[in-house]
DOMARLO-983111 format. One record per residue (C-alpha): x, y, z. Coordinates in steps of 0.05 Angstrom, whole numbers, padded with zeros to 5 digits, always signed. Example, Ala and Ser with C-alpha at 12.3 -4.5 7.8 and 13.67 -1.06 7.14 Angstrom:
<pts>
+00246-00090+00156/+00273-00021+00143/
</pts>
This chain:
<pts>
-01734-00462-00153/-01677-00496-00110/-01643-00531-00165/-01659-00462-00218/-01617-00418-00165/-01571-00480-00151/-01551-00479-00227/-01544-00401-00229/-01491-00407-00166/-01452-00452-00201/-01457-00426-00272/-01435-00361-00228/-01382-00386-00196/-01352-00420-00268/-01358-00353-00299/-01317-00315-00239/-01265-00381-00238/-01259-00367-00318/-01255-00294-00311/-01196-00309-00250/-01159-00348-00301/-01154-00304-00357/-01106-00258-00361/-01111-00187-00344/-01112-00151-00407/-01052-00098-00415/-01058-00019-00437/-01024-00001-00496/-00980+00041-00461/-00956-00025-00420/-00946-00065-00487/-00910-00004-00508/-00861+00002-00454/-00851-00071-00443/-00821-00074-00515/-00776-00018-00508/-00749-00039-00441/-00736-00117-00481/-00671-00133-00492/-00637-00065-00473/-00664-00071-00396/-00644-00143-00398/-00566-00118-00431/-00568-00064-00365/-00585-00110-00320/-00524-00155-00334/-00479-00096-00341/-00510-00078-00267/-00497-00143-00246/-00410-00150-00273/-00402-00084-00247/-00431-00096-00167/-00391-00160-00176/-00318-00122-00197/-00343-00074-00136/-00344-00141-00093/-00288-00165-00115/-00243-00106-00123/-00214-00055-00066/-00254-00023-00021/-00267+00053-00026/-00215+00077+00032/-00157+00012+00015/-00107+00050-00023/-00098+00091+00043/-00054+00029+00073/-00013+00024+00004/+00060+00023+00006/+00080-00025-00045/+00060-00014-00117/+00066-00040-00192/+00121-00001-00223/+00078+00042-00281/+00095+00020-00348/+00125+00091-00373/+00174+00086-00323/+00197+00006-00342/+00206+00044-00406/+00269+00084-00385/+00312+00023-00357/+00270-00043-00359/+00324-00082-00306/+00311-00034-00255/+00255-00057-00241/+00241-00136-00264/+00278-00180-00218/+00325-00233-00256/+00348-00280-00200/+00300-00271-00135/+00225-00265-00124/+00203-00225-00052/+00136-00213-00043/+00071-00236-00079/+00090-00189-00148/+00131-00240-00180/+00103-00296-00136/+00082-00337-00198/+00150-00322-00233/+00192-00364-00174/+00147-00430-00202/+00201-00427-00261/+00248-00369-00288/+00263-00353-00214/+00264-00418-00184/+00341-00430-00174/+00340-00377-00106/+00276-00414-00073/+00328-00479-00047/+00372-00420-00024/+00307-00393+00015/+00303-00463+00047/+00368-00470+00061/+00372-00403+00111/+00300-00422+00136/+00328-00487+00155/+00392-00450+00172/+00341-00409+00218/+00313-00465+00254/+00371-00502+00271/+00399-00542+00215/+00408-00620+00204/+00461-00665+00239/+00516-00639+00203/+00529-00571+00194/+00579-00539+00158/+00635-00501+00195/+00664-00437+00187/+00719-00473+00145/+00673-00507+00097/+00690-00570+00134/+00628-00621+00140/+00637-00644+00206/+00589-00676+00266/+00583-00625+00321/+00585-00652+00397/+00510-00659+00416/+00473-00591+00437/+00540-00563+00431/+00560-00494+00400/+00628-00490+00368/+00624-00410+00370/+00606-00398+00442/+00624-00459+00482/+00552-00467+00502/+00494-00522+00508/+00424-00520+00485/+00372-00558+00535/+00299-00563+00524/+00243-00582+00566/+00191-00643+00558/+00150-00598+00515/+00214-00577+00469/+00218-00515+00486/+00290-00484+00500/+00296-00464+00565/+00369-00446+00582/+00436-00445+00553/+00483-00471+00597/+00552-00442+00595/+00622-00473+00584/+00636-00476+00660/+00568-00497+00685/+00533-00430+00701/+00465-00434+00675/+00431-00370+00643/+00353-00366+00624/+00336-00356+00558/+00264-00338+00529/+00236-00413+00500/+00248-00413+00418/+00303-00360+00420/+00360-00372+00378/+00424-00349+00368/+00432-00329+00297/+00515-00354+00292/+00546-00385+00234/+00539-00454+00269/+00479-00481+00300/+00448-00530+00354/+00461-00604+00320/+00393-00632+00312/+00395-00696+00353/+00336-00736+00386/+00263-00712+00392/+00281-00648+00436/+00315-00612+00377/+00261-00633+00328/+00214-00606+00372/+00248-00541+00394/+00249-00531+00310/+00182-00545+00310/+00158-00496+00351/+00205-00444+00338/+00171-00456+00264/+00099-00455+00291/+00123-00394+00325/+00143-00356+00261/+00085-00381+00227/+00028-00365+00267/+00057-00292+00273/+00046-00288+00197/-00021-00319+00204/-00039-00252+00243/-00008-00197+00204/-00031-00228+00131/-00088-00182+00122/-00041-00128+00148/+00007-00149+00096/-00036-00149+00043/-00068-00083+00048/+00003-00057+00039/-00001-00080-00033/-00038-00042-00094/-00055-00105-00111/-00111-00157-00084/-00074-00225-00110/-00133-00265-00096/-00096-00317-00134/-00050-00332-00079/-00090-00379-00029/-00083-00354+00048/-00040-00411+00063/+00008-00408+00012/+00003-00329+00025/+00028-00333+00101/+00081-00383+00074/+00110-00336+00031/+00114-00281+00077/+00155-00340+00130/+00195-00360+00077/+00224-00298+00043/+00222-00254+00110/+00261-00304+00142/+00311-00304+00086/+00324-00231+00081/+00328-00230+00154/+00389-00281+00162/+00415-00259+00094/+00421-00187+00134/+00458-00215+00189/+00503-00257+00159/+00525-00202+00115/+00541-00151+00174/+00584-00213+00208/+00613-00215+00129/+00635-00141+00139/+00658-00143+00212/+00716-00192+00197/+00731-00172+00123/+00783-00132+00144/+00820-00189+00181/+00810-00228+00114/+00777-00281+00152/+00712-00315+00120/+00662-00338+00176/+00617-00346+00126/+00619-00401+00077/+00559-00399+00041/+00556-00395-00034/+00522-00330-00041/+00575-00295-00006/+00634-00333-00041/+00597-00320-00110/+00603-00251-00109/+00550-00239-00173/+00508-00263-00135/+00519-00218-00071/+00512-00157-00112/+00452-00179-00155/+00409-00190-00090/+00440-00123-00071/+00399-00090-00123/+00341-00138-00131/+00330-00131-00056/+00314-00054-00065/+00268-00062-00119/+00191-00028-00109/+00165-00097-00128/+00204-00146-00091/+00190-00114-00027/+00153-00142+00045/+00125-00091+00096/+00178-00071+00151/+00134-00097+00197/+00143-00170+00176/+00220-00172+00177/+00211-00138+00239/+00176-00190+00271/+00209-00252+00243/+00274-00208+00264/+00254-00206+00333/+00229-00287+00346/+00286-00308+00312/+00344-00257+00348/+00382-00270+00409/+00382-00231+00474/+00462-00235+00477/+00474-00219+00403/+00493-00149+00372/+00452-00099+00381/+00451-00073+00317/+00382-00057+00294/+00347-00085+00230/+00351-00015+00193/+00422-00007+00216/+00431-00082+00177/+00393-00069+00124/+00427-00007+00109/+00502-00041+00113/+00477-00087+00065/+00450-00038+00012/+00504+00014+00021/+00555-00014-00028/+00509+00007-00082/+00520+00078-00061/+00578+00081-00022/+00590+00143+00022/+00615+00162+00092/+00594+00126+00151/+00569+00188+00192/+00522+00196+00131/+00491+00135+00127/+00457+00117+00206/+00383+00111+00186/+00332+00147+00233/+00294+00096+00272/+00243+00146+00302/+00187+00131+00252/+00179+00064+00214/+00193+00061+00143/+00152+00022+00098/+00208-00028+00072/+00274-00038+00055/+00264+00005+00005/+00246+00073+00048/+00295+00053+00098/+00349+00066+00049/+00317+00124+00020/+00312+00153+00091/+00383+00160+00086/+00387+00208+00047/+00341+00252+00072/+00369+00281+00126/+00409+00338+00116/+00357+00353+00064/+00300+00348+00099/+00314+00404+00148/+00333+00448+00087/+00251+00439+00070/+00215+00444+00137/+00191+00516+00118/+00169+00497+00052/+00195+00557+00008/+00179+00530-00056/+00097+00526-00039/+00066+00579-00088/-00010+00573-00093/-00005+00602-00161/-00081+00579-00184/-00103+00634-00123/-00051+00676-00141/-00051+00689-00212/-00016+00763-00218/+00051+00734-00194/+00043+00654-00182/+00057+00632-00243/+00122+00665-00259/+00153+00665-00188/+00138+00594-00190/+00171+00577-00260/+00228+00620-00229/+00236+00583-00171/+00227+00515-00189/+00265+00507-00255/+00336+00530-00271/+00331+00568-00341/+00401+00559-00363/+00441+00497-00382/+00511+00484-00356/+00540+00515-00419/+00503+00584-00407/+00519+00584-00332/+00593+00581-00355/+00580+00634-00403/+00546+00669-00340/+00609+00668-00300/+00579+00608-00246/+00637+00567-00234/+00627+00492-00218/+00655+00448-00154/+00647+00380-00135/+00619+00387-00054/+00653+00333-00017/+00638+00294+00051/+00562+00320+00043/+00490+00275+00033/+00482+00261-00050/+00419+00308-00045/+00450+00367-00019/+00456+00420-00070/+00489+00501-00054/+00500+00570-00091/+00545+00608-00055/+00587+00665-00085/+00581+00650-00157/+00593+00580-00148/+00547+00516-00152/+00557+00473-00105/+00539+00390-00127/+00555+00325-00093/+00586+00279-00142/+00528+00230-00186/+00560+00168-00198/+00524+00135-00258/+00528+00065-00270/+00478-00009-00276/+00470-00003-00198/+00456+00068-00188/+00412+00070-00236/+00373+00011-00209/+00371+00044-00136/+00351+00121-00164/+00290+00094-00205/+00266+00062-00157/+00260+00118-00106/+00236+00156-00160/+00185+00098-00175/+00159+00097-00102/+00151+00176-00094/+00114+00174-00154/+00069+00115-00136/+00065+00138-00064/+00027+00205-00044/+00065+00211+00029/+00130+00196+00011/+00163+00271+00001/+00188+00280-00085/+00266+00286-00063/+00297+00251-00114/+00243+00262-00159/+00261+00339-00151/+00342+00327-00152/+00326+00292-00224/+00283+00348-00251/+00342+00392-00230/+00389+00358-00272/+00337+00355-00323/+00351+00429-00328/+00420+00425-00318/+00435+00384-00382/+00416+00396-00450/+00472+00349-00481/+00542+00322-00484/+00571+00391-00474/+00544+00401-00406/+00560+00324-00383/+00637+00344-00407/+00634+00403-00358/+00606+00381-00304/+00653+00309-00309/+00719+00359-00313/+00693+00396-00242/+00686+00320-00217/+00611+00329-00208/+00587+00275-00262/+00629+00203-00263/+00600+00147-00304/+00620+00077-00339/+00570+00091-00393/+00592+00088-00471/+00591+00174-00475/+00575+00236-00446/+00516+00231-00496/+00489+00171-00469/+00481+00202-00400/+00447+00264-00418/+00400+00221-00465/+00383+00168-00406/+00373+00236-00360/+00320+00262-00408/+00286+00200-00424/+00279+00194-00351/+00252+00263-00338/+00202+00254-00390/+00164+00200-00354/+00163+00237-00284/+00105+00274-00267/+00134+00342-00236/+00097+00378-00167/+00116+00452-00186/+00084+00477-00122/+00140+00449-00087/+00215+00435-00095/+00268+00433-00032/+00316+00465-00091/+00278+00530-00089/+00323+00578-00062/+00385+00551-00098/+00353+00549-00167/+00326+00627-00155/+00392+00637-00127/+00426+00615-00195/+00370+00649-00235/+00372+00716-00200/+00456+00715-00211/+00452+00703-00287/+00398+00755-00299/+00440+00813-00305/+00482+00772-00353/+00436+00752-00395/+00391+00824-00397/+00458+00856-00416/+00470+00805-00469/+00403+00818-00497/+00408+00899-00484/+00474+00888-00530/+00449+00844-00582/+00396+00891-00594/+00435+00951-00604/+00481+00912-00647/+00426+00898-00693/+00401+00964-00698/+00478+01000-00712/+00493+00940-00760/+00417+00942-00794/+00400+01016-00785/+00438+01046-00852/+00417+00988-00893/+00349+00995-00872/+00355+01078-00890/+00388+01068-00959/+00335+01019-00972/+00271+01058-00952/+00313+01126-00986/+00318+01082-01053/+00236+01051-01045/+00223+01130-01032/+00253+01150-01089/+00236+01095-01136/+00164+01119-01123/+00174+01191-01133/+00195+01177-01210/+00132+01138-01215/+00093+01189-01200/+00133+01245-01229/+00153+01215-01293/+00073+01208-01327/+00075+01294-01337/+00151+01292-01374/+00128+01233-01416/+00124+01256-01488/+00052+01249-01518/
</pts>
């Protein structure tokens, strides 16, 4: 009996170790699903799968919020491709790769004003262009010595008759002649001036690169914060060498012998390259490499007040127009210049005028807002109008009157620079939601203002138009290609008042010129219409009359 129930345990327990074995079987509605889910649900899944990565990889949700430096949209490199594609100098991580070949030339003239920064070799050149050994620690321009501790620090200049006066260790003084690099103090003073510059970088790189609209995940962190040393510290001397340039041009005296400023192409291409949208660094940077490499005894003109000096030959005007307004930091070079130009303007717009909320408003939005944002006459009708044309002189570019019958417009100089400098403002209030649509608004106006050669004639008699272009034709064709491209904000316009200013004075023209072509028509047209409807009448009374006279 035992063994009997000893052989049904284990026969038992072979039976429940097959059963545990074989597999469960599946419903049909399991089978069913499983082969429609196949190879689609495995196709999702990898689709899932790229598209968390791109998330991963790309911008976060809130990044475009820090954005001040774009990528030029393509419809606007359309209307003047060398606005915006820099020929000679890379700034910036946009053309980063480009400086590797078709823009390496300027990257030994980077190196040269870093090293120009830092303190220079044994020999430096003089004012002269002479190559000649400077007395050690000795400053030709100021009569003064450079010490440095044990650790290489700088820790006073002492002055031509012995007084001694503090300085801040690693500042410099940014002259055309520098500290003569002589035993293992001035190598060390470079040093950490250098480490200085660089480690400030090192802090603000993922500041500096949420500025862009870009990731560039292709430019390693190191290579990144040596960048941002590298071309900061070259716009910043190449700011301040130019403003010493300008103090002493007028005594004919060059104190600077460099071979950018004695090559004057070259000045005025990096002029104009230097403004581009894509060749920009934040403010911030130049800033901060500004400050750890100024001096506490050197001018006290600020960066912005440099910066602009440097740009303003682009777009000469007078000096009381051009002091920038340091109260809020501008995003780069770029908006500091811009900012120029703003402020007579600006105070025109603080109430907004233009603002019609025409979707909530639909009995009178739309038409007040066509009214008071476009002109609806060309230059030629205006004439015809009886508005009479002036050039408005000593006033900011932007600032635009009606007064008496009589437009009011500060002279547009059109040439390769000014180009260059208006698209790109126009390029960065497009790309950028805070910056205000001035220019983009003055364009639009001229937009309206021109419909051809005609009107360019005009206006360049009055003086309000000069240009170096082949014809009046090609001006009012580069106008409209670039107005085509801009995307126009009717609900506001700093222009509103002048434009329904100009509309409102040419109504009564034009309704009376309509009033009068009407009447014309119908005394000129009236009897011919009459004879003809008399002889249609009369036609069809023999018709009808001559069927009973007919003889049978």
């Amino acid at each position: 009996m035992g063994r009997g129930n000893n052989s049904k345990r284990k026969s038992g327990s072979k039976l429940r170790n097959l059963a545990s074995h074989h597999p469960k079987r599946r419903s049909r509605n399991e089978e069913k699903s499983e082969e429609q889910e196949g190879p689609d649900q495995h196709l999702n899944n990898e689709w899932v799968i790229d598209i968390n990565k791109s998330l991963d990889d790309g911008h976060t949700y809130n990044s475009g919020k820090s954005w001040t430096i774009y990528r030029v949209p393509n419809n606007l490199c359309e209307v003047y491709k060398n606005a915006f594609q820099p020929k000679m100098i890379s700034i910036g991580p946009f053309h980063y790769w480009d400086r590797k070949e078709r823009l390496r030339v300027m990257e030994e003239h980077k190196m040269r004003f870093l090293e120009r920064l830092l303190g220079g070799k044994l020999k430096r050149r003089k004012s002269d262009g002479d190559l000649s050994s400077l007395t050690k620690g000795k400053r030709a321009s100021d009569g003064r010595e450079c010490e440095y501790d044990n650790n290489g620090g700088r820790l006073e200049r002492r002055k031509s008759d012995g007084d001694p006066s503090s300085l801040t260790e690693g500042k410099r003084a940014s002259d055309d002649r520098e500290c003569e690099d002589d035993g293992n103090g001035g190598r060390m003073a470079k040093t950490t001036l250098l480490n200085a510059l660089v480690k400030a970088m090192q802090d603000l790189e993922t500041k500096t690169r949420a500025c862009y609209s870009e990731k560039f995940d292709n430019i390693h962190s190191k290579d990144f914060v040596w960048m941002m040393v590298v071309d900061g510290c070259f716009v910043v001397e190449l700011l301040r060498l130019y403003n010493n340039h300008v103090r002493t041009k007028s005594t004919w005296e060059v104190n600077v012998a460099d071979p950018i400023f004695t090559t004057h192409w070259m000045l005025r291409t990096l002029q104009r390259e230097l403004l581009m949208l894509e060749n920009q660094l934040p403010l911030f940077v130049l800033k901060k490499l500004f400050e750890l490499t100024n001096n506490i005894d050197q001018q006290a003109e600020s960066l912005e007040t440099l910066a602009v000096t440097f740009f303003n030959p682009l777009l000469p005007r007078e000096k009381a127009a051009y002091k920038p307004n340091t109260a809020k930091l501008n995003a780069h070079l770029l908006a500091v210049f811009r900012s120029t130009f703003l402020q007579l303007v600006k105070k025109k717009s603080v109430k907004d005028t233009g603002r019609v909320t025409s979707p909530l408003n639909p009995n009178e939005g739309m038409s007040t807002l066509v009214q008071e944002s476009q002109l609806e006459h060309f230059v030629s009708q205006l004439q015809e109008a009886g508005v009479q044309f002036r050039e408005r002189k000593g006033d900011d570019l932007l600032d635009i009157g009606f007064a008496d019958g009589t437009l009011l417009v500060p002279q547009l100089s059109i040439n390769d620079s000014t180009i260059r400098v208006f698209l790109n403002f126009v390029a960065y209030e497009q790309c950028h939601n805070k910056a205000k649509p001035f220019f983009t608004n003055y364009f639009m106006f001229w937009d309206a203002l021109v419909n051809g050669s005609e009107d360019i004639q005009i206006l360049h008699t009055h003086g309000i138009i000069s240009h170096v272009l082949g014809g009046h034709g090609e001006v009012a064709n580069l106008l409209k290609r670039l107005c085509r491209e801009i995307v126009y904000d009717l609900d506001w316009t700093y222009l509103s008042n002048e434009i329904k200013e100009v509309n409102d004075y040419c109504k009564p023209y034009y309704e009376g010129m309509y009033r009068l072509w009407w009447n014309n028509l119908i005394s000129k047209h009236l009897s011919t219409v009459a004879t003809v409807l008399f002889l249609l009448t009369a036609i069809q009374t023999i018709y009808t009359v001559y069927p009973y006279y007919r003889p049978h």
